[in-house]
N, C-alpha and C positions, 0 to 999 in steps of 0.2 A: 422281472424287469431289472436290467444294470440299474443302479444308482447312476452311474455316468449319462447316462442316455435319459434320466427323465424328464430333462429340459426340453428333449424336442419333443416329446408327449404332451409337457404342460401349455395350458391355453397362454395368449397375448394377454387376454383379459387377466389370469390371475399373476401372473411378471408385474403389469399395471397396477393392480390392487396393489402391490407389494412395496414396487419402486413408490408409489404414490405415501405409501405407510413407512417408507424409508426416510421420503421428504418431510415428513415429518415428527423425525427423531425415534422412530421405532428401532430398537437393538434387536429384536426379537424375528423381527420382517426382514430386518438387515440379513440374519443368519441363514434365515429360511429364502432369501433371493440368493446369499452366495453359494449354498449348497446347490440351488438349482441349479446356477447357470455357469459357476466357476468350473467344469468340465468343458463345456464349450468353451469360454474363454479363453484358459488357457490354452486349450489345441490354436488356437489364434496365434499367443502370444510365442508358441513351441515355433510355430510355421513362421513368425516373422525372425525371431531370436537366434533361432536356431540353437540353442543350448537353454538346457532344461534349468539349470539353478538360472541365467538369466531374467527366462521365463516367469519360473516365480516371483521373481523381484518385480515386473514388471506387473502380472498379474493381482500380487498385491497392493501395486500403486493405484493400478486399476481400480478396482475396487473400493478402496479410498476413495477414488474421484468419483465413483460412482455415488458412493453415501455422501459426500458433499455436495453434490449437483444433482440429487435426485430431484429434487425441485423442477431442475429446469426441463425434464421428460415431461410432454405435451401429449397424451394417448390418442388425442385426433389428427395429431400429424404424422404419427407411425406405430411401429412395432417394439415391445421395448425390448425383443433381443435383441434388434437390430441395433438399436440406440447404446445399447451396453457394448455391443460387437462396435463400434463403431469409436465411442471413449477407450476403449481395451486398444482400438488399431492405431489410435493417435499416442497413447501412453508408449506403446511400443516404437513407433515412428520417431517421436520425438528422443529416447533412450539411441535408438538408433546414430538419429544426428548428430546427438549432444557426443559420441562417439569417437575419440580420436581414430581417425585413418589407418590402418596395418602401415606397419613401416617395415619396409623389405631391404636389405641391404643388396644395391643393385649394382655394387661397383665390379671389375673385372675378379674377383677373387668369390665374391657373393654368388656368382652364375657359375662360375665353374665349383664351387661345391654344391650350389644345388641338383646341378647335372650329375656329378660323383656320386652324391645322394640317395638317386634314383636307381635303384634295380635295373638290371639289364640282362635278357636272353644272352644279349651278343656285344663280348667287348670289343669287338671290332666299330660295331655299329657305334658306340659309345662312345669311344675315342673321335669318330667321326662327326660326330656330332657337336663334341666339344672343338674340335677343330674349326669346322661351318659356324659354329655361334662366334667362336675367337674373328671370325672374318665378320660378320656385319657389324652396322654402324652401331655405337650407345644405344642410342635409341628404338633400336630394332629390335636388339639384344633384351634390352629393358623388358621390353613389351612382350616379349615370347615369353621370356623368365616368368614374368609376373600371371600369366594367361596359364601356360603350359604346368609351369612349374608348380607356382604357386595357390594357383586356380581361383585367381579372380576371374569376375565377370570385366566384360566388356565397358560396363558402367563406374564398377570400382576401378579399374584401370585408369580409366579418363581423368579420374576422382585422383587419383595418384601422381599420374605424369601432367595436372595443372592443366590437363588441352580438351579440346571437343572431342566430344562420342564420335564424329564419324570421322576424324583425325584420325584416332587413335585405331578404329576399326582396319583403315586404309593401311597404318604403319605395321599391324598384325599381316594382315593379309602378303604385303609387300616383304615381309620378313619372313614367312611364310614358304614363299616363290623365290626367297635368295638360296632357303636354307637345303629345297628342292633340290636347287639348281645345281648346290655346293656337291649336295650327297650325290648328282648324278641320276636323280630321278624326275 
């Protein structure tokens, strides 16, 4: 059997035993919970972080928090992977927030090198392109950049240009349908 995988082998009951012997100041339990279950955890921390040295950063905060607040794990209210998956999703979440925002340089010079940037089959189609972006509003422009280009989500976007989710959605779309119309298709 991997060592990776023998946490989803081991029982609830012995994680319990353990967190329970972590609560109270065990070094030894401490080791023998993190080897078990720091495999899953981090595959957590990978899917939230998306970068692996983060990850560890995060995972080891985790874990920390976990030997500090093994105490507070109650084995009649749940599962203690669950409970470990659960401080692991908030250590990351909050790394997340605490997060300064990407900062994109969106001004007319910033979109036309990110477009030049970009590989291209067809410099016709290219130049075209840069043309049709040169014609919509800032804010269209912005929005495509940052989606297209850049490859936020729909969420970081909103997060970016200070407006609502389904603003932001509609000014994609709408920018979308100019950029169509520009190319002719």
């Amino acid at each position: 059997m991997a060592r990776g995988h023998s946490v989803l082998f081991e029982s609830n009951a012995d994680l319990c035993t353990l967190l329970e012997a972590v609560a109270s100041g065990d070094r030894k339990a401490f080791r023998t919970l993190y080897d078990k279950s720091a495999p899953v955890l981090f595959a957590i921390c990978v899917r939230l972080m998306r970068d692996r040295d983060l990850a560890q950063d995060v995972l080891q905060e985790a874990m920390t928090r976990i030997w500090r607040k093994a105490h507070l794990f109650d084995a009649s209210k749940g599962n203690a992977m669950a409970w470990m998956a659960v401080v692991t999703r908030n250590c990351a979440l909050s790394r997340i927030a605490a997060a300064p925002p990407p900062s994109f340089s969106l001004d007319e010079a910033g979109v036309l090198a990110a477009v030049e940037a970009r590989p291209s089959d067809d410099p016709v189609i290219a130049a075209d392109v840069r043309q049709c972006l040169k014609k919509l509003n800032e804010k269209y422009r912005k929005c495509v950049t940052l989606i297209y280009l850049h490859g936020l989500s729909y969420e970081e976007l909103a997060t970016q240009m200070g407006a609502p989710l389904g603003s932001v959605k509609s000014w994609v779309h709408r920018a979308v349908r100019e950029l169509a119309l520009c190319m002719g298709k």
